[in-house]
N, C-alpha and C positions, 0 to 999 in steps of 0.2 A: 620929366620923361626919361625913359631907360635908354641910356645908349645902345648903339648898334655893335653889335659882338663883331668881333674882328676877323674878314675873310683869310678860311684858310688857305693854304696852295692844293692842288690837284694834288701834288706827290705825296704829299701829309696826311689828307684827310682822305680818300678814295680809299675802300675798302679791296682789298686783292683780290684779283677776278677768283682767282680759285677757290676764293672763299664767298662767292654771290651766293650759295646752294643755304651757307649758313647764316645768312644774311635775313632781316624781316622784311616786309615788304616797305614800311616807313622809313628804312634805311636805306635801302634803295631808293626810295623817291625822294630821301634828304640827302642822299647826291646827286641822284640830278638833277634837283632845284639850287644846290649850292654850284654844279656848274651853269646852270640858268643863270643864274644872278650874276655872275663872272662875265658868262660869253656873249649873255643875252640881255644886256640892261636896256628896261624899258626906260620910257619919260617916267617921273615925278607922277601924274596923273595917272600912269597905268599900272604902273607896277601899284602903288596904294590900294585902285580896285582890285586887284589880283590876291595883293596880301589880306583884302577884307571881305571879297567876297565869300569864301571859304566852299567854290563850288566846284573846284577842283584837288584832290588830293595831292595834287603835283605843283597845285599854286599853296595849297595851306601849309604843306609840310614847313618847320621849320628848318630851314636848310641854314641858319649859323649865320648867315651873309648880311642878313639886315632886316631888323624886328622896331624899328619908329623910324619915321619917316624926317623927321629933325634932326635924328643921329648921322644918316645918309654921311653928311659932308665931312664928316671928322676922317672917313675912311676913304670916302672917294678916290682919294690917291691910291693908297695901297689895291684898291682894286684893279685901275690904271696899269700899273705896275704889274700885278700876276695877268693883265690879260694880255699885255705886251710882252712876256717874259717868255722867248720862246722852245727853253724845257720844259715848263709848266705847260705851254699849250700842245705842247709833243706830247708829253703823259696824258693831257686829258683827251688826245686823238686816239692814242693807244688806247687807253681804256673804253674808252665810248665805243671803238670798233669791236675790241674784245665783248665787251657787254650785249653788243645788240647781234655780238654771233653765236652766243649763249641762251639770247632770253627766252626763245624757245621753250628750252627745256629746263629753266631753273623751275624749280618748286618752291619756292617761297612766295608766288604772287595768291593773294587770297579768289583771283576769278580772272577769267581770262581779260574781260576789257580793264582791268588793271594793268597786267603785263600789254596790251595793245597800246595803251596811253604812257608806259613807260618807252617802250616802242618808241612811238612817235614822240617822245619828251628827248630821246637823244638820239634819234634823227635831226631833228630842229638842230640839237645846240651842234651836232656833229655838222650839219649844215656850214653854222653860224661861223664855226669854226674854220672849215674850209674856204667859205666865200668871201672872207672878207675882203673888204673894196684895195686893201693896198693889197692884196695875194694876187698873181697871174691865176687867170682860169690852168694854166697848166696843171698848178698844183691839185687842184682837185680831180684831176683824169686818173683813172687806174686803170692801167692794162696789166691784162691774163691771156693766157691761154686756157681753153675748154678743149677736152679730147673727149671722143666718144666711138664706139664704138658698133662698124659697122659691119652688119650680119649678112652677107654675100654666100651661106648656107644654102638658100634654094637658088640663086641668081646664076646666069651664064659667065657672071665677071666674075665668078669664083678665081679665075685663071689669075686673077693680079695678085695674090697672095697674102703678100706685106702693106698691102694698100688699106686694111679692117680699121685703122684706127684714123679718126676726121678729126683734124686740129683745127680750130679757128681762134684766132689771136681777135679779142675786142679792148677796144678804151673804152670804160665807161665815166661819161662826164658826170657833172653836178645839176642835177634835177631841180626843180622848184624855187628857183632863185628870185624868181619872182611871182609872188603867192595869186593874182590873179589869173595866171595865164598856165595852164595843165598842159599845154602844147608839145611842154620841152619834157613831158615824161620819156621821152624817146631818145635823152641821152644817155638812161640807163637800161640795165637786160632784167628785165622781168621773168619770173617762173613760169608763167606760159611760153615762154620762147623757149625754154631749155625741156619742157616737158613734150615739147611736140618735134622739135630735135632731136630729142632721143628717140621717140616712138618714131621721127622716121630713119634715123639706124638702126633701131632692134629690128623694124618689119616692113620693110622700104613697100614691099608690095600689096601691106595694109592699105597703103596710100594711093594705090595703084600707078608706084614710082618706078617703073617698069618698062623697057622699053616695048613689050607687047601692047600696053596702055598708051604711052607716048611717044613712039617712033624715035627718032634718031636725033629732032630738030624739035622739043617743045618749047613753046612761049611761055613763060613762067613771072607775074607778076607779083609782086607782096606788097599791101598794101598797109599804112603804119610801121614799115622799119626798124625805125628805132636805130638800136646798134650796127643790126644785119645781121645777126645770129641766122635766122632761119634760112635766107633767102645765100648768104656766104656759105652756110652749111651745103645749101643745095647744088652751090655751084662745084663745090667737091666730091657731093656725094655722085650726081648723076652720071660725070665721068665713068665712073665704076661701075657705074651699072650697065654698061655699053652705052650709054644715053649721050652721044659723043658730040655733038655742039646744039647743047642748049642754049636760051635766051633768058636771062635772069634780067626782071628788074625790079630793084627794089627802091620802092618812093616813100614819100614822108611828107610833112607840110614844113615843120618846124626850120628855117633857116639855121639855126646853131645843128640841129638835130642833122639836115641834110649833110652838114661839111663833115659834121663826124662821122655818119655812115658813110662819106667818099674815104676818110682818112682808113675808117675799119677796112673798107676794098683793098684798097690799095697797098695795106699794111698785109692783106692775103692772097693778094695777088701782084705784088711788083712787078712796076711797066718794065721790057724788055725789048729793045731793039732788032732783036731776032727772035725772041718768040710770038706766039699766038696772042691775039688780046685777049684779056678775059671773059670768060662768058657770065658775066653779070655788073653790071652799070647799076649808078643813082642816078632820080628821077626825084624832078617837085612835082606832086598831085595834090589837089583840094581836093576834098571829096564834094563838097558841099556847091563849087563851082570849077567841075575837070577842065584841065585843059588838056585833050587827048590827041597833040603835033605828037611830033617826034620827039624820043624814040617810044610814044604810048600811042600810036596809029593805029597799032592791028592789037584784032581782040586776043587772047589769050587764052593759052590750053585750061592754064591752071589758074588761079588767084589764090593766096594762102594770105594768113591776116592772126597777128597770136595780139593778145590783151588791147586792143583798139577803142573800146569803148570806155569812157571817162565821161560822158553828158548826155542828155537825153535824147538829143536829136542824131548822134553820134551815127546808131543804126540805120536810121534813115539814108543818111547821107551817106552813109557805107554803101546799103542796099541798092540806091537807085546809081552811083558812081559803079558799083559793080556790073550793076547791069547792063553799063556802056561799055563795059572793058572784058565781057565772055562769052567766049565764040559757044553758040547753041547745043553744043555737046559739051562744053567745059563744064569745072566741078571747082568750085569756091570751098578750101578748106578752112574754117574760121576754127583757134582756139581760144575758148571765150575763158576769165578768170572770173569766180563767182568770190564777190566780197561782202559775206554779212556784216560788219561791224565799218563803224569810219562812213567819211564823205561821198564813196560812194558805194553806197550798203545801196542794192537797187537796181544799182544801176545795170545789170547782167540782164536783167527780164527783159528789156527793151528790144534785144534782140529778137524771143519767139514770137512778140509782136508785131517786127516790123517785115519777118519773113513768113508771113503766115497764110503763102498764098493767094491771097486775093488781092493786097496792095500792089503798089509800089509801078516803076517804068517797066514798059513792055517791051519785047525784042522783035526782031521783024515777022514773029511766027505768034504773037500776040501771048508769047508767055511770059509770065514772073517767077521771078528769084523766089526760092520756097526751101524750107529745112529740109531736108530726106533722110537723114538720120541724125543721131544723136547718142553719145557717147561721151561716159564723167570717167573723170580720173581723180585718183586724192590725190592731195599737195601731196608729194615726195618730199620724207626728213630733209632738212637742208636748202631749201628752194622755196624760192619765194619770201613773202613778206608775212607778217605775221594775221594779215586781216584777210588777206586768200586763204579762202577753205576749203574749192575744189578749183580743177577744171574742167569744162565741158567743149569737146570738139564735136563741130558741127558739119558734117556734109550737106550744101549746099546745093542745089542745079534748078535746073529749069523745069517748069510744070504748066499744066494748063487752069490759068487766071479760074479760081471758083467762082 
């Protein structure tokens, strides 16, 4: 049998980002399968299927690392050794990130679900990389600040001048850590939170973010969280718009997910002995079974909800939790991300199904949660992930049951 070719290091063999554009697509996927095999060693029994099924171009590729399965143990070591080696795993952090904020726009994939499966071949190992069991979860947080830019052109709060630009500082954790449970998507910011973010500083009164619309004192729920991008943004923005003590709250299910939208709060809003608290708190909510004590008692002006849906029943249990939590004039802003490609290619449509007027819990006036409008947006260069193709905001309210 042929011996197993000798793994090389990330710093050696990694082709230079600035040169992916002149790269083949084969070559990009024989890095990173040759980081695969490093970061990501399966058992004896899987990796052999992998190398012989030949049903994925990402598993066939020859990536250099190990070509017979008897040869494995002559190397085993030196593999050992580059995955513990930790410049090698620093260049292959740098590059992985560099890569997947390029892939985009490289041209060298022959079809799009190429570059999606390259995508997601160095997410995994960027994962794999991040998580591992002796790493503090710390290491895998990344905090940033996002500014944006708010437009006070028609508004009465034009008077604050210097106040146009809305910072929100987020950590974003590590998603996916454990592959059965999609729960913890909510430790990262997804491009629907930053696309309806923005739409609500360019046009605060598209949204009817106003204090003509909301008076002085609105209740303002978000339901799915996540970071808190949306629901933190609001609590900045509304200030400004004369909208001078609102009620923010933003929930989640996810236990890791919750601590870190308190940590995000709190990281934009520091407690103060002499100041004001802030007007926006975290909240645990189930959709699927509410617990609506405090501080989720009283129904809410608004509810807003950006990339929520990951399963089928998702809507449902949005829908009829929704409709315990909105006062009879309120308007539920959902923006929904439409993903044709990947695990959940689909799953978007469940939404016009489950509001479609004649379902769902009724409110004391026998009506149902119902779409009223609808509005798509393209992914915006730079945003999002590569398997979101659009987004669609939905306005939400109450109708009379068909």
């Amino acid at each position: 049998m042929s011996q197993a070719r000798r793994p090389l290091p990330p710093s050696s063999s990694l082709p230079a980002i600035r040169s992916l554009d002149n790269q083949s697509e084969s070559r990009i996927f024989d890095a990173l399968g040759g980081l695969s095999a490093i970061y990501c060693p399966l058992p004896t029994s899987l990796s052999f299927q992998a190398s012989s099924g030949h049903k994925d171009p990402l598993a066939a590729a020859d990536s250099g690392y190990a070509s017979d399965i008897d040869g494995d143990n002559d190397n085993d070591g030196e593999v050992f050794e580059l995955r513990d080696d930790p410049y090698e795993r620093a260049f292959a952090e740098r590059w992985l990130t560099g890569f997947l904020g390029r892939a985009e726009e490289l041209t060298c994939f022959e079809s799009d679900d190429s570059r999606h499966r390259a995508i997601d071949k160095a997410a995994c190992v960027l994962a794999a990389l991040i998580g591992r069991e002796e790493e503090e979860v710390e290491d895998a947080d990344i905090t940033r600040d996002y500014r944006f830019t708010l437009n006070l052109d028609t508004c009465d709060a034009a008077k604050h001048g210097d106040t146009k630009t809305i910072t929100v500082q987020l950590t974003d954790g590590l998603a996916g850590r454990d592959a059965t449970d999609h729960t913890d998507v909510g430790l990262q910011s997804w491009g629907a939170a930053f696309v309806l973010t923005e739409l609500m500083c360019a046009n605060p009164a598209r949204l009817d973010f106003t204090r003509t619309s909301l008076g002085s004192a609105p209740r303002i729920v978000e339901l799915g969280a996540g970071t808190g991008l949306v629901g933190i943004a609001l609590a900045k923005i509304l200030p400004r718009l004369d909208i001078s003590v609102p009620t923010i709250i933003a929930t989640d299910f996810h236990p890791n997910v919750l601590a870190n939208l308190e940590a995000n709060i709190t990281k934009n809003f520091p407690l103060s002995k002499q100041g004001p608290l802030p007007s926006i708190q975290a909240a645990p909510l189930d959709w699927e079974l509410p617990d609506l004590s405090a501080p989720l008692e009283k129904q809410a002006d608004v509810l807003v909800a950006t990339d929520v849906i990951y399963s089928l029943e998702h809507a449902v249990w949005l829908r009829d939790c929704a409709a315990l939590m909105l006062k009879p004039d309120g308007v539920f802003w959902l923006m929904l991300t439409v993903r044709t490609t990947g695990k959940f290619e689909g799953i978007s449509g469940t939404v016009r199904a489950s509001f479609n007027g004649c379902d769902g819990r009724r409110n004391s006036q026998g009506r149902v949660l119902a779409i009223l409008d609808e509005e798509v947006f393209p992914r915006p260069k730079g945003i999002g992930r590569g398997d979101e193709s659009e987004y669609r905001l939905f306005r939400i309210g109450w109708v009379s049951a068909a």
